[in-house]
C-alpha positions as a Markdown table, in Angstrom:
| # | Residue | x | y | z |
|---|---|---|---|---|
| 1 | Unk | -17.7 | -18.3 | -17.5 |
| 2 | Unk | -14.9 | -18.0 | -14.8 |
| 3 | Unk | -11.5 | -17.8 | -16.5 |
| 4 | Unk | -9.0 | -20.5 | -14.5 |
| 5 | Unk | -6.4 | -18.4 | -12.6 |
| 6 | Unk | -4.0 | -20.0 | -10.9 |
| 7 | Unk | -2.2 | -16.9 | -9.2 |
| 8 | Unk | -3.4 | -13.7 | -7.3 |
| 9 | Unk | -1.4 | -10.8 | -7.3 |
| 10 | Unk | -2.4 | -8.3 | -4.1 |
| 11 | Unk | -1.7 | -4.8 | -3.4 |
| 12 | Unk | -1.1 | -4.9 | 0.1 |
| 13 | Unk | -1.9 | -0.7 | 1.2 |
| 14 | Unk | -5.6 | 0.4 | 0.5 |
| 15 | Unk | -6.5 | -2.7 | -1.0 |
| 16 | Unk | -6.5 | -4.7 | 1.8 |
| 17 | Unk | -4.6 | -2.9 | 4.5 |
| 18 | Unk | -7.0 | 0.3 | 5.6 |
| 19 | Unk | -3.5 | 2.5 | 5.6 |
| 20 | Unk | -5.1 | 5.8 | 5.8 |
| 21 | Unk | -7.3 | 4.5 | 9.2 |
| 22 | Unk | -3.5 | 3.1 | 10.3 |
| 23 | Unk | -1.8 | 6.3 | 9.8 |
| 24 | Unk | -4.7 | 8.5 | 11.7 |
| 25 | Unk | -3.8 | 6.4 | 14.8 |
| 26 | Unk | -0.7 | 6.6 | 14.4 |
| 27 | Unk | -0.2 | 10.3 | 13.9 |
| 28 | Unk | -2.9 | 10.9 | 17.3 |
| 29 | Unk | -0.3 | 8.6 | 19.0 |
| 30 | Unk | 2.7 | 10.7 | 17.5 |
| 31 | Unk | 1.2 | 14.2 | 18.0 |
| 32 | Unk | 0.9 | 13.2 | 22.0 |
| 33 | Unk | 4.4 | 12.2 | 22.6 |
| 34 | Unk | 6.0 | 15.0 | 21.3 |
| 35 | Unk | 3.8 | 17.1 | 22.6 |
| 36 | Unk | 3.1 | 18.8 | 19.3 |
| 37 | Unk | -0.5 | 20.4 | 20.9 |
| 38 | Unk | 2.5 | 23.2 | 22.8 |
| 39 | Unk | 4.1 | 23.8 | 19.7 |
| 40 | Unk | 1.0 | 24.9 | 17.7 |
| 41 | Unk | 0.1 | 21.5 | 15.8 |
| 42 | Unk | -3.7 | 21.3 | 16.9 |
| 43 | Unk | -4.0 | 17.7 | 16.5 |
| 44 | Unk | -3.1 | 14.5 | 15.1 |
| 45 | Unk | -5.4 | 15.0 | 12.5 |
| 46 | Unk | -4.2 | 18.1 | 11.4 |
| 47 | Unk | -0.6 | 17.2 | 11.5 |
| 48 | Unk | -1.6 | 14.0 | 8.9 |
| 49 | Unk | -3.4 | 16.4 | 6.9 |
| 50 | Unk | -0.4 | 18.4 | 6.0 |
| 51 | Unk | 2.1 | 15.5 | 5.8 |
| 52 | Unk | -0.4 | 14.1 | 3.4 |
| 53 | Unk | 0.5 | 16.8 | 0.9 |
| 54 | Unk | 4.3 | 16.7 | 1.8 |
| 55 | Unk | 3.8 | 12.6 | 1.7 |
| 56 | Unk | 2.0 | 12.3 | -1.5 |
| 57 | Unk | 4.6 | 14.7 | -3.7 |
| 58 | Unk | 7.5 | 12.6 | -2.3 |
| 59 | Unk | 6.3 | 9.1 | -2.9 |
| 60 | Unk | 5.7 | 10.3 | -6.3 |
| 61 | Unk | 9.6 | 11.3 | -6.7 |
| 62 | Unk | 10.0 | 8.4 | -4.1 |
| 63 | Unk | 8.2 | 6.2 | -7.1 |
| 64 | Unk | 10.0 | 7.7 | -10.1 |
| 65 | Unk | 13.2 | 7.1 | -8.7 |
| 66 | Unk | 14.2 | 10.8 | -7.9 |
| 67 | Unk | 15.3 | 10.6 | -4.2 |
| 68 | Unk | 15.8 | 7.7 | -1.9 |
| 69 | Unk | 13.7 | 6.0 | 0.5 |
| 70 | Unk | 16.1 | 7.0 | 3.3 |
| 71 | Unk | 15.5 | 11.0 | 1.8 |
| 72 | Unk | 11.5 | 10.7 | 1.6 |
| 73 | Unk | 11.1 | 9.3 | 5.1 |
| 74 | Unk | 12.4 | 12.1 | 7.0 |
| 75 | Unk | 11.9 | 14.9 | 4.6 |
| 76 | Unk | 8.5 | 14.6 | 4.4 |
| 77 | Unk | 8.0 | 15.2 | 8.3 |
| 78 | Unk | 10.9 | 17.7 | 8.0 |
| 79 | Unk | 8.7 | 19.7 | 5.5 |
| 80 | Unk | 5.6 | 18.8 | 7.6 |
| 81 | Unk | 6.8 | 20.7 | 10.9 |
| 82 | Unk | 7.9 | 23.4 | 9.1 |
| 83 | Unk | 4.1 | 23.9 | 8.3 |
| 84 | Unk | 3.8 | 24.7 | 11.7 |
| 85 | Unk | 6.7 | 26.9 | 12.0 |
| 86 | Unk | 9.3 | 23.8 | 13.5 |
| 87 | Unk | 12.4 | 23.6 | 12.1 |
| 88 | Unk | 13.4 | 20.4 | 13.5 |
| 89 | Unk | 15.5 | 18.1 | 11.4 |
| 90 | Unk | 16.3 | 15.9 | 14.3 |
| 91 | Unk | 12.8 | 15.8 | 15.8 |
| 92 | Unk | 11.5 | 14.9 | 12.0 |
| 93 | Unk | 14.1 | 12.3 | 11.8 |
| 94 | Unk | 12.9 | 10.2 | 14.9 |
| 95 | Unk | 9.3 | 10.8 | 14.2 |
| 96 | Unk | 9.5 | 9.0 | 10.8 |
| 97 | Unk | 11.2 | 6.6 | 12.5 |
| 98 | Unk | 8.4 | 6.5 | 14.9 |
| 99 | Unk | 6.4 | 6.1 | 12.4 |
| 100 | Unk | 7.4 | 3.4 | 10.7 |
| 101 | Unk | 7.4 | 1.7 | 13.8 |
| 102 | Unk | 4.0 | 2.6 | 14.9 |
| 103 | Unk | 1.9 | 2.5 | 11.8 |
| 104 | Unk | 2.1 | -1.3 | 10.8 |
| 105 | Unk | 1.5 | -2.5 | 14.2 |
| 106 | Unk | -1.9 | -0.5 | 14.3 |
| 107 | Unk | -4.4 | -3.1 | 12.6 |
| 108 | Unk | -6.9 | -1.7 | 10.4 |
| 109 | Unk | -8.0 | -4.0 | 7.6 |
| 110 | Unk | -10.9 | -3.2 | 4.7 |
| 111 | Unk | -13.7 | -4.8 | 5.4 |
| 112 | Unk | -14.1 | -8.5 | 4.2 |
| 113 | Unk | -10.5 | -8.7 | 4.0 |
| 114 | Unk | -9.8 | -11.7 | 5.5 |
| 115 | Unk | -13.1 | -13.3 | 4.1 |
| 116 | Unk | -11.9 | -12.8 | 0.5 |
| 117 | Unk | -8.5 | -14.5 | 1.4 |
| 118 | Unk | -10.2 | -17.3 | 3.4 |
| 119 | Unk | -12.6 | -18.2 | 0.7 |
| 120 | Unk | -9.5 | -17.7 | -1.8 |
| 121 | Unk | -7.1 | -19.5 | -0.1 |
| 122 | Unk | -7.8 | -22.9 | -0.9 |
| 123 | Unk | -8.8 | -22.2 | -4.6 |
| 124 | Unk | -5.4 | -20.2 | -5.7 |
| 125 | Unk | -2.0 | -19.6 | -5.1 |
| 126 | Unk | -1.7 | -15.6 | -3.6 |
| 127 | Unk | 1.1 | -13.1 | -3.6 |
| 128 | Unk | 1.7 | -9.6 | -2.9 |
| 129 | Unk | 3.2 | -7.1 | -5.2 |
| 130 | Unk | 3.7 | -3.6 | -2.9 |
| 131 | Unk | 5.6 | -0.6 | -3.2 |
| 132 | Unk | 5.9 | -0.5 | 0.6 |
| 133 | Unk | 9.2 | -0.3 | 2.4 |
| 134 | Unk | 10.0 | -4.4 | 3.2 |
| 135 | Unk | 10.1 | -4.2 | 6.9 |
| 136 | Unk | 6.7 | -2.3 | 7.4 |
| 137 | Unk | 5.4 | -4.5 | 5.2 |
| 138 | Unk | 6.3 | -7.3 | 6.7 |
| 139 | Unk | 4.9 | -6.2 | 9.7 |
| 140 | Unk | 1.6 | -5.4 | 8.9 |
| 141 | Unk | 1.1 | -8.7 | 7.2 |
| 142 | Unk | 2.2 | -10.6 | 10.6 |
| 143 | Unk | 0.6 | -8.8 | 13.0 |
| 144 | Unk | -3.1 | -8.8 | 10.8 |
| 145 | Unk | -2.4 | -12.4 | 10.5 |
| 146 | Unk | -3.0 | -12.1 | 6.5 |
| 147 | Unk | 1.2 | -13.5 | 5.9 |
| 148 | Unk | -0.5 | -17.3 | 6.2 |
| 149 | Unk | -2.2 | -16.9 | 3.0 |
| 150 | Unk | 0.3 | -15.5 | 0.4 |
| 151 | Unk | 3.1 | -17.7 | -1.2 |
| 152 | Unk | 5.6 | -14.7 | -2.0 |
| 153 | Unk | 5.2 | -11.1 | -1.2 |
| 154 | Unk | 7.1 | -9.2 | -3.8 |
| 155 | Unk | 8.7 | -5.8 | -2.8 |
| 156 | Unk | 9.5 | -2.7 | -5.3 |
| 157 | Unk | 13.2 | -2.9 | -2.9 |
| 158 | Unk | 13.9 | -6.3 | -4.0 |
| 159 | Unk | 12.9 | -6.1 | -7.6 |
| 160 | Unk | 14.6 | -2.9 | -7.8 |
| 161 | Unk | 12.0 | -1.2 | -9.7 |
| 162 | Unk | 8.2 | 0.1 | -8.6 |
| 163 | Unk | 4.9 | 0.1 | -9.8 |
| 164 | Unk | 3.9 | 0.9 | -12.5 |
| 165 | Unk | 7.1 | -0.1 | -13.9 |
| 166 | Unk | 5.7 | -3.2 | -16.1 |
| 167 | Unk | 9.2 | -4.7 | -14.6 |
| 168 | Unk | 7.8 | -5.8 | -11.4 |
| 169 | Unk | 4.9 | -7.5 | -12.7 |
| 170 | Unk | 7.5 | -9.7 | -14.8 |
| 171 | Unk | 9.6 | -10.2 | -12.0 |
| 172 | Unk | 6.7 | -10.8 | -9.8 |
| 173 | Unk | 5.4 | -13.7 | -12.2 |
| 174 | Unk | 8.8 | -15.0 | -12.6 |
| 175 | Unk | 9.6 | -15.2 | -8.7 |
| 176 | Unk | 5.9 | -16.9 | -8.5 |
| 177 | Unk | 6.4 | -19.5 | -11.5 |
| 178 | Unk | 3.6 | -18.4 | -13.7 |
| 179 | Unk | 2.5 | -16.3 | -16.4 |
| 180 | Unk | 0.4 | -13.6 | -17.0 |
| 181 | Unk | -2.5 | -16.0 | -18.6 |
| 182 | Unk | -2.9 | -18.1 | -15.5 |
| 183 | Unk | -2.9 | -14.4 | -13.7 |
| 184 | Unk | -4.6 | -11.9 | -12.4 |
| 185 | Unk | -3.9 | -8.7 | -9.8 |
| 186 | Unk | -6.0 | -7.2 | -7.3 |
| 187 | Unk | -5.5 | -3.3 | -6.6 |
| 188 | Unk | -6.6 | 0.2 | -5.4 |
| 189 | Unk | -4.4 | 2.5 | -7.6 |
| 190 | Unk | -5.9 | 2.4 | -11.2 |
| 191 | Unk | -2.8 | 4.0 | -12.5 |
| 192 | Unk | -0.1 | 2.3 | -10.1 |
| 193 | Unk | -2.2 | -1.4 | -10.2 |
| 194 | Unk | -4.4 | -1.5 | -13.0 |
| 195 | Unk | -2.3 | 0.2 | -15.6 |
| 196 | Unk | 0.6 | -1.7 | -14.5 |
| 197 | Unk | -0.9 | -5.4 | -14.6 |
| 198 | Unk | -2.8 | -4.2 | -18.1 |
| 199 | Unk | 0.9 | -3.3 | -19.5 |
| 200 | Unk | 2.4 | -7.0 | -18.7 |
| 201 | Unk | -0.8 | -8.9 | -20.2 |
| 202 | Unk | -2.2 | -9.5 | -16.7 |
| 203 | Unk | -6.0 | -9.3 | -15.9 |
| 204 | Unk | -7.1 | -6.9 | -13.0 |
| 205 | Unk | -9.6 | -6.3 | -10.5 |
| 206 | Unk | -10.1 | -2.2 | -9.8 |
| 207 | Unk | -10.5 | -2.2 | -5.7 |
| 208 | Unk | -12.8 | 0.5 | -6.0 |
| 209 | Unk | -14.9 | 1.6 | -2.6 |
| 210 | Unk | -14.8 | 5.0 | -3.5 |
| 211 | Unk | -15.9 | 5.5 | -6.7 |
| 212 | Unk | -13.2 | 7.4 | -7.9 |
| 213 | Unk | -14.0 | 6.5 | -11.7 |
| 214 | Unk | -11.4 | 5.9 | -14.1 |
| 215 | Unk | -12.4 | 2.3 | -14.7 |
| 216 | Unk | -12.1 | 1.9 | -18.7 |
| 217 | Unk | -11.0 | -1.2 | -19.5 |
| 218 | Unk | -10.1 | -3.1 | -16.4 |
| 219 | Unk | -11.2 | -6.5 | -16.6 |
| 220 | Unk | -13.3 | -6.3 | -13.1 |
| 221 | Unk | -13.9 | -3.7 | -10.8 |
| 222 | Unk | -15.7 | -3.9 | -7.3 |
| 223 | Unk | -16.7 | -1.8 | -4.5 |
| 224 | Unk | -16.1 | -4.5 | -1.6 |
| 225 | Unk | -13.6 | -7.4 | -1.3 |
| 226 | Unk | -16.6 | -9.5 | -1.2 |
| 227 | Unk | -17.9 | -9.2 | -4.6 |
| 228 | Unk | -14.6 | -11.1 | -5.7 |
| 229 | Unk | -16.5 | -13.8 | -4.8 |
| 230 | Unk | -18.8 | -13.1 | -8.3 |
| 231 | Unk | -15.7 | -14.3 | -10.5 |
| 232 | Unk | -13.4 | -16.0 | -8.6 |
């Protein structure tokens, strides 16, 4: 029997955003107006592939609340060209900027995305909960058209406190009007998402088109937007 939600909670990056698709693009376009190819960076690719390492230790800090967002968005490309033997603060500065500019524009969506939403639309009220930085966010969701279908988009910045953080969550159901009964939140991260919703009382559905495992306990899990459709 289908349980009667009232409220979906999105992640918004590699849940229904393809962000690592996004960022490929966007570092191709970035490695070719700086030139990078004369200053022995090989490619787009490979510049992403060491900024990925640099990227991923940061947001983690980023997430815990040890340095600030203005800190991880140029250190991380700071630490990146220095892989390559440029030390460039200034350079690193205006390619985050770059970045952040680039990226969100760049419209790379999972597939079904906008399929799920459609047939969800009608049937539920939908929100985002994202760790994102506001503005990018913001921007992705206008220019892939997907900001016509949620009600509130709820930003770690504005609630002051990030995923996992059960903190959100409550803010998030507070700022939406509902509880975590009527509830349920749809994400990529198991730890980030589905922890985080399973420590506020919320249901969850594991985005899971990789198989990465760790699915003990969620309440659904699925391999493709589309299979929503099973239980919702």
């Amino acid at each position: 029997m289908k349980k009667n939600y009232k409220h979906i909670f999105f992640d918004l990056d590699r849940t229904l955003w393809d962000f690592e698709k996004s960022a490929l693009q966007a570092f191709d376009i970035i490695h070719d107006k700086y030139n990078l190819v004369n200053q022995g960076v090989g490619n787009g690719g490979a510049f992403h592939d060491a900024y990925t390492v640099h990227n991923n230790r940061l947001w983690d800090l980023y997430r815990q609340g040890d340095i600030s967002k203005e800190v991880l968005k140029g250190k991380r490309f700071h630490l990146t060209l220095l892989d390559f033997g440029i030390d460039d603060k200034k350079m690193a500065e205006q390619i985050g900027d770059d970045y952040t500019t680039i990226s969100p524009k760049l419209v790379n969506l999972f597939p079904n995305a906008i399929e799920i939403l459609e047939y969800l639309y009608p049937k539920y009220k939908m929100h985002i909960i994202t760790n994102g930085f506001s503005e990018v966010q913001d921007i992705k969701l206008k220019s892939s058209g997907m900001d016509k279908y949620f009600d509130k988009v709820i930003t770690s910045e504005e609630a002051g406190v990030k995923k996992p953080d059960l903190r959100i969550f409550k803010y998030a159901l507070e700022k939406a009007g509902t509880n975590a009964g009527e509830s349920i939140m749809i994400g990529d991260d198991y730890k980030v998402d589905i922890i985080g919703a399973q420590n506020v009382g919320l249901d969850q559905v594991y985005f899971n088109p990789h198989n990465q495992g760790f699915v003990n306990g969620c309440t659904f899990e699925v391999a493709d937007l589309i299979e929503i459709k099973q239980f919702l």
